[in-house]
N, C-alpha and C positions, 0 to 999 in steps of 0.2 A: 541448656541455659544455666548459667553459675546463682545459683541461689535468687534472691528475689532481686534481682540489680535487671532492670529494664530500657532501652532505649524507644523515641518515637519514630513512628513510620517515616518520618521525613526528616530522619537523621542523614547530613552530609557529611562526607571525607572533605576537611579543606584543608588549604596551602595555600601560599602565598598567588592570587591571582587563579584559583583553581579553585570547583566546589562540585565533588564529584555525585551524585545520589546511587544510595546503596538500593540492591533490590531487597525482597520482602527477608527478614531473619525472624530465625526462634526467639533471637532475644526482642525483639520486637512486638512479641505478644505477648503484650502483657496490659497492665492499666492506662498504657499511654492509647491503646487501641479501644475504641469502641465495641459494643459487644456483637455487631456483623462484624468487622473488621478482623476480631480475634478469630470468626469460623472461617472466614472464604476472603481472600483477593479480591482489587476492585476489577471489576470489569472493565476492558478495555476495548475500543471499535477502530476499527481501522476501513477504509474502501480505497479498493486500490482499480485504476480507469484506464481501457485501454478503447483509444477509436478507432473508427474503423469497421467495427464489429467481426463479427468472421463466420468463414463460409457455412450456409445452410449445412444442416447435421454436425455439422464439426463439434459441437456441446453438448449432444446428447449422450448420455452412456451407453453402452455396447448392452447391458446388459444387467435388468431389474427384477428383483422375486418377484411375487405374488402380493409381499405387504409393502411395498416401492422402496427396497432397501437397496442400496447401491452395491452390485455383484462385481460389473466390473466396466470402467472405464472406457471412452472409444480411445483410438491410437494416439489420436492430435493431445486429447488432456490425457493421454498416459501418464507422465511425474507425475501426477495427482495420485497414483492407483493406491498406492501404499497409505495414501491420506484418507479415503474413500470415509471410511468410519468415523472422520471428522467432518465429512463436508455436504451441506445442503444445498441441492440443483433444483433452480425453478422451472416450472415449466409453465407457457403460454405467459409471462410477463410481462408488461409494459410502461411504458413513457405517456398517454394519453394527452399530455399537454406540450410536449416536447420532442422535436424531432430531426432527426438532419443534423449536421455537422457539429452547427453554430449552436442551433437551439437544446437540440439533445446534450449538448456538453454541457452547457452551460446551467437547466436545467436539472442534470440528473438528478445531484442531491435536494434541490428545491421542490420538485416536484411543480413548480409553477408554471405559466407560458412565457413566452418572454419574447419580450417589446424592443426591435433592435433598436427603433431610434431612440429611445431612450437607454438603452442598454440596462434594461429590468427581469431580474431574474425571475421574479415574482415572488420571490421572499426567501428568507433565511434558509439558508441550507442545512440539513440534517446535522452534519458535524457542528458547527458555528453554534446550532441551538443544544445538541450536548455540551458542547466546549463552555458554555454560560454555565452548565448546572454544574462542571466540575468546577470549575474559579476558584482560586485559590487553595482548592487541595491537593495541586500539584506544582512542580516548577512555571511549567507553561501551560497555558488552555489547552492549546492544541499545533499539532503539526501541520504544514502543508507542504509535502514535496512533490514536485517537477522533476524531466529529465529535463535537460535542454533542448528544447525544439531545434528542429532542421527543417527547411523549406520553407517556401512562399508564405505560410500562414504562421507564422513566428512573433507577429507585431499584432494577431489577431487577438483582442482581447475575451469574449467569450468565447474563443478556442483553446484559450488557454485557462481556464479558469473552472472549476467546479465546486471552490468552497466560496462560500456567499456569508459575506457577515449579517447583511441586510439586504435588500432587492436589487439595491443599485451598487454597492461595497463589496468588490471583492476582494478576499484573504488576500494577503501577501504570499507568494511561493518562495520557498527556499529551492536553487538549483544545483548547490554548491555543495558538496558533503562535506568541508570542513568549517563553511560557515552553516552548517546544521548542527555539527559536534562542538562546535563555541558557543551554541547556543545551552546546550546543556551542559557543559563542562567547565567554559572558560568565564570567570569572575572578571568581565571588565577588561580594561588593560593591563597586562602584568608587568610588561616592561621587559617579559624574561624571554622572549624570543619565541623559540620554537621548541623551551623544553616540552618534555610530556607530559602530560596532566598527572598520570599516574606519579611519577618522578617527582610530581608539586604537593602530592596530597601522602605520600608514601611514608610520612612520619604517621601521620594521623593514621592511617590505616593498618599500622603494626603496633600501634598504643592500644586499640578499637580490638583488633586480631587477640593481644593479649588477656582482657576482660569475654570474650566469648567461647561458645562451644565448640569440639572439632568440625562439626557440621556447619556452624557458620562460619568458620575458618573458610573450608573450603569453599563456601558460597562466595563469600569476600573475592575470593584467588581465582575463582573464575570468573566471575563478575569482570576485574579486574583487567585477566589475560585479553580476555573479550572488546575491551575498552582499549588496549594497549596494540592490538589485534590492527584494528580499524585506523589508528595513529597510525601506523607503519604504509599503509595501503591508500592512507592520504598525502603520505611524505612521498610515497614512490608514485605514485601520479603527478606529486606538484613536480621532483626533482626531473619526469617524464616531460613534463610541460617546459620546463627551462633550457634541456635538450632540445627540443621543438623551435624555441626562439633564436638556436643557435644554431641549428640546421635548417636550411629553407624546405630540403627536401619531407623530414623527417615532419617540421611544421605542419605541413599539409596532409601528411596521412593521418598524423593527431587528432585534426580538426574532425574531421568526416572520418567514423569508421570505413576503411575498404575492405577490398583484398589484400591481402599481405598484414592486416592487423584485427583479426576477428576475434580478439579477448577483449578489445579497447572496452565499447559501450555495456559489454558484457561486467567488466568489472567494474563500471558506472553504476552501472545497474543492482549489480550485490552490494557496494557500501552503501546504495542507498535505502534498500531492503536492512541490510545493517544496523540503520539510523534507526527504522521503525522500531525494530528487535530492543534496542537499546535505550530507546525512548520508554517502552511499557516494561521492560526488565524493571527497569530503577526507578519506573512511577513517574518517570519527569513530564511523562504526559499521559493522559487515558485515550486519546482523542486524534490521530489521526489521516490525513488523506495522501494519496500518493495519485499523481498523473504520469504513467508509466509512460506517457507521451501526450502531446497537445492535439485536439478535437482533427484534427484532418492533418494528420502527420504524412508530410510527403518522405522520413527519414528511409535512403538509400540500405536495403538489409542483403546486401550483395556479401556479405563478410559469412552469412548462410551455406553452407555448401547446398548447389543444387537453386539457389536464390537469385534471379535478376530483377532491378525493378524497385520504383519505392512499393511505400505502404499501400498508401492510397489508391497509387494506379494498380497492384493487386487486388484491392478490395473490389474492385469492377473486372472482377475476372473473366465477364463474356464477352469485353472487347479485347482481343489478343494481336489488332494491327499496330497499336503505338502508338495511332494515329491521334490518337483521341484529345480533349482540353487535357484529362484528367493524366496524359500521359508525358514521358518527360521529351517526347520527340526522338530518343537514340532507339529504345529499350521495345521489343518487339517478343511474342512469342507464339509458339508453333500453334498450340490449341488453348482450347477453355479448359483442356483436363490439366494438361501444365500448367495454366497460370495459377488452376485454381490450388493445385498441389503447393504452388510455392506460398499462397496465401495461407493457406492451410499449416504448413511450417512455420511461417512467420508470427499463426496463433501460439504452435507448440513451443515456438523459442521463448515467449514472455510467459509461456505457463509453466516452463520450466523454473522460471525465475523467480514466482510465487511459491511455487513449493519448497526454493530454497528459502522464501521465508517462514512458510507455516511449518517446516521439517525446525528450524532452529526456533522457534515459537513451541514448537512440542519437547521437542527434546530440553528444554530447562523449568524445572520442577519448584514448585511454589506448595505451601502447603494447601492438601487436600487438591494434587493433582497436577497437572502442566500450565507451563502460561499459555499456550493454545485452546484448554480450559476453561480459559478466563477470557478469556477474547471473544469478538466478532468479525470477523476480516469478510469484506463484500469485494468480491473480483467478478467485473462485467466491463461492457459495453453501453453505451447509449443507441447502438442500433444492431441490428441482428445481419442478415447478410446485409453486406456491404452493398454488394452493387444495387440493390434493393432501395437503399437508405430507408431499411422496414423498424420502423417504431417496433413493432410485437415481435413476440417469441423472445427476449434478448438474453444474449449469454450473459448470465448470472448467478453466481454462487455464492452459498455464505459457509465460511468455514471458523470450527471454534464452537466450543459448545455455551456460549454466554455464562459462563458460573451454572450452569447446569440450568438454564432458561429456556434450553436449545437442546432438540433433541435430534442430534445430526445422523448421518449416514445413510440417506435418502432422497429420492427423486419426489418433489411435492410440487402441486397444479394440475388443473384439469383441464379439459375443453375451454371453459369458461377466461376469460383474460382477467388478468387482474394486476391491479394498478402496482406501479413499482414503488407506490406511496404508501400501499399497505404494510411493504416490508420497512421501512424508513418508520412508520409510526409502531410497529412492533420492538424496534429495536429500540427506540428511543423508553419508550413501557419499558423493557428490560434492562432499559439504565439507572431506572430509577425514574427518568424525568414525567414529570405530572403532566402530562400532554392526551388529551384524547380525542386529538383530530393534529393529521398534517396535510397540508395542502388540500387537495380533494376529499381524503379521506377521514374516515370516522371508523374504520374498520381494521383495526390489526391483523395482521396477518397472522395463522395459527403457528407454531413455529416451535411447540413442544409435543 
C-alpha cells in the first residue's frame, strides 16, 4: 500500500458504457472499511441444484475415520477427492414438506409445502431472504442462473424455479451467459458494439494500476485476464451460434448436444460456473443460486461416452424396457446394473463441473485466505434415489469454510433425520442475518 492513500471496497473501473468491480485490494483496507471488513471478506453463499437425485450410495464416501473426517471419496464424486478438506457431507437429510419433482424443486430453498393450484411455495427462499440483508452493499442482491431446459417440462414453472422472492414470486433466471456478464459489466447502453469491457475501462485501470502496490497490480491483471477470459468464450459461442443459422446441418447439432459435439453444453456449463466465480471475486453479488438443470430434466446426455438415454429416464434405473411414460420410446437397455452405471455417470459429469468451480473459488486468494474460505456453496438434490422419488437421505454438500463459521472436511448426521431447513437456518446465522427460525425450524444445524 503507497503510504496512507486508500480506496472503497466498492471501488469501479469505468469507461465509457462499462463499470467493471474490482475484487478485494490491500489498498482497500483502510478507513474506508469497517472494522470486520478490515480482518476478513464478506461471506458469500452460493446453492447450486441438480434433479433427479442420484443413484442410492452414489454420495456417500468410500471412506471415514473414527472422528467423521472425510478419508476418501466414493468413484462417482471422485473430482471432489482433492476438495475433500473443504467439503461437508450430510447424512440422513431431508425435505419433510417437499417432495417429488414439482414440489421438491420448487421448495428446496423454501423449506415450505407447496400449494400447486395456487402455485405457493410457501415462503421466501433462503437466498431471496439473504439477498434482503445484503441490499445495497453490493452491485446486485443476488444471482439466479439456469442452464436452458430440454424436454417436455421446460414451460413448467415450479420446475424450473427454486429461488422465491416471496411464496408466490419467483426470481427471475438468467439463461444466457452474456446477458449474466452485462449485468455486471455492462453500464446501460454504450452504443459501442461489441468492444470489450476490459478495452472500455483500460484507461482507468492503468491510472488505478499506477497509485497501487505490486501485489495489487497483479491482482488487478488477473482479475482482469479472468474477465477478458470469459468475453472470448462468449464471442466464440455466439460467432458458433451464427454458423449454426447458416448451416442447417450444423444448426441442429447446436441446439441439442449429441454425438459428434460433446464439449457443447459442457462449455455452457463452465461460463456459467465462470459467472458465479466472478460475481463473488468482485463482490458484485454475495448471493447466489445455480439450477444446473430444471426439476425433471428429460436433457439427452448421449454426448457421455458409455451414456444412452435422457436424465430422467435414467433416474428410474429398474425399468430397462423403454417402455415406460418416463421413457423416450427409442432408448432401451440391457440390465438395471447398466442403466444404473450410466445414471451413476451422469451424477459424476455435473460433479465434475462443480469442482471446476470450487477448484477456481480456492485457488484465488483474498486476504486471510481463499475465496472458497469465504463462501458457502450447497451442491444437492431435492430427492435422493431417483426412481424412488425419496424425500430422505438427499445428496447434499456444503463446501467452503463460511469465514471460518464452518468447520469442513467431514461426514455430519446420524440415524436421526433431519430437516434440510436446519441447514438453511444455520447458514443464514452465519450471514449475519437475525433469523432464528426458517420454515419448520428453530434449530440450527451444528456446523462448526
Amino acid at each position: 500500500m503507497f503510504g496512507n492513500w486508500h480506496i472503497s471496497r466498492r471501488t469501479t473501473l469505468r469507461g465509457t458504457g462499462a463499470a467493471v468491480s474490482l475484487p478485494l485490494l490491500d489498498v482497500m483496507i483502510g478507513p474506508s472499511l469497517s472494522a470486520a471488513d478490515r480482518t476478513s471478506p464478506p461471506t458469500r453463499v452460493a446453492y447450486l441444484y441438480i434433479p433427479n437425485g442420484v443413484a442410492d450410495g452414489a454420495w456417500q464416501p468410500e471412506e471415514v475415520d473414527d472422528q467423521g473426517r472425510l478419508v476418501r471419496l466414493n468413484q462417482w464424486m471422485a473430482p471432489l477427492n482433492s476438495l475433500r478438506k473443504d467439503l461437508t457431507i450430510f447424512r440422513n437429510m431431508w425435505t419433510p414438506r417437499g417432495n417429488g419433482h414439482i414440489a421438491g424443486t420448487a421448495t428446496w430453498l423454501t423449506g415450505g409445502g407447496f400449494d400447486g393450484e395456487k402455485l405457493d411455495a410457501g415462503g421466501a427462499s433462503v437466498d431471496q431472504i439473504a439477498a434482503r440483508h445484503f441490499r445495497g452493499q453490493t452491485l446486485l442482491p443476488s444471482l439466479e442462473l439456469s442452464t436452458r431446459g430440454e424436454g417436455i417440462f421446460t414451460s413448467s414453472l415450479p420446475r424450473n424455479t427454486v429461488s422465491w422472492v416471496d411464496s408466490v414470486t419467483p426470481a427471475p433466471r438468467d439463461i444466457e451467459p452474456r446477458a449474466v456478464f452485462d449485468r455486471m459489466f455492462r453500464a446501460g447502453s454504450s452504443g459501442l458494439g461489441n468492444r470489450s469491457v476490459i478495452d472500455l475501462v483500460l484507461q482507468d485501470a492503468n491510472r488505478l494500476k499506477h497509485r497501487v502496490s505490486t501485489q495489487d497490480r497483479k491482482k488487478i491483471d488477473e482479475y482482469l485476464d479472468s474477465v477478458r477470459a470469459i468475453e472470448r468464450r462468449i464471442e466464440f459461442a455466439e460467432r458458433q451460434q451464427t454458423r449454426a443459422h447458416q448451416t442447417l446441418g450444423l444448426q441442429r447439432a447446436l441446439r441439442r448436444p449429441e454425438p459428434g459435439i460433446p464439449e457443447d453444453h459442457a462449455a455452457y456449463m463452465r461460463t456459467m460456473m465462470d459467472m458465479v466465480v466472478l460475481a463473488f471475486w468482485a463482490d458484485a453479488t454475495r448471493v447466489c443460486t445455480f439450477m444446473m438443470d430444471h426439476g425433471q430434466s428429460n436433457r439427452y446426455f448421449n454426448f457421455i461416452d458409455g451414456v444412452t438415454g435422457t436424465w430422467h429416464a435414467l433416474s428410474h434405473w429398474k425399468d430397462v424396457s423403454g417402455k415406460t411414460e418416463d421413457d423416450d420410446g427409442i432408448t432401451s437397455w440391457s440390465s438395471r446394473d447398466e442403466k444404473r452405471g450410466m445414471y451413476n455417470r451422469v451424477t459424476t459429469w455435473h460433479t465434475e463441473h462443480v469442482a471446476y468451480l470450487l477448484k477456481k473459488l480456492r485457488d484465488i486468494k483474498e486476504p486471510n485466505g481463499r475465496l472458497l474460505d469465504h463462501s458457502m456453496v450447497v451442491y444437492g438434490s431435492s430427492l435422493s434415489d431417483g426412481h424412488e422419488h425419496e424425500a430422505k437421505k438427499l445428496p447434499l454438500l456444503l463446501a467452503g469454510g463460511g469465514s471460518a463459521a464452518v468447520n469442513p472436511g467431514r461426514l455430519i448426521g446420524g440415524r436421526q433425520e433431519t430437516s434440510m431447513s436446519d441447514l438453511h437456518l444455520a447458514m443464514l446465522q452465519r450471514l449475519g442475518v437475525p433469523h432464528q427460525e426458517f420454515a419448520e425450524s428453530e434449530s440450527p444445524l451444528e456446523l462448526s
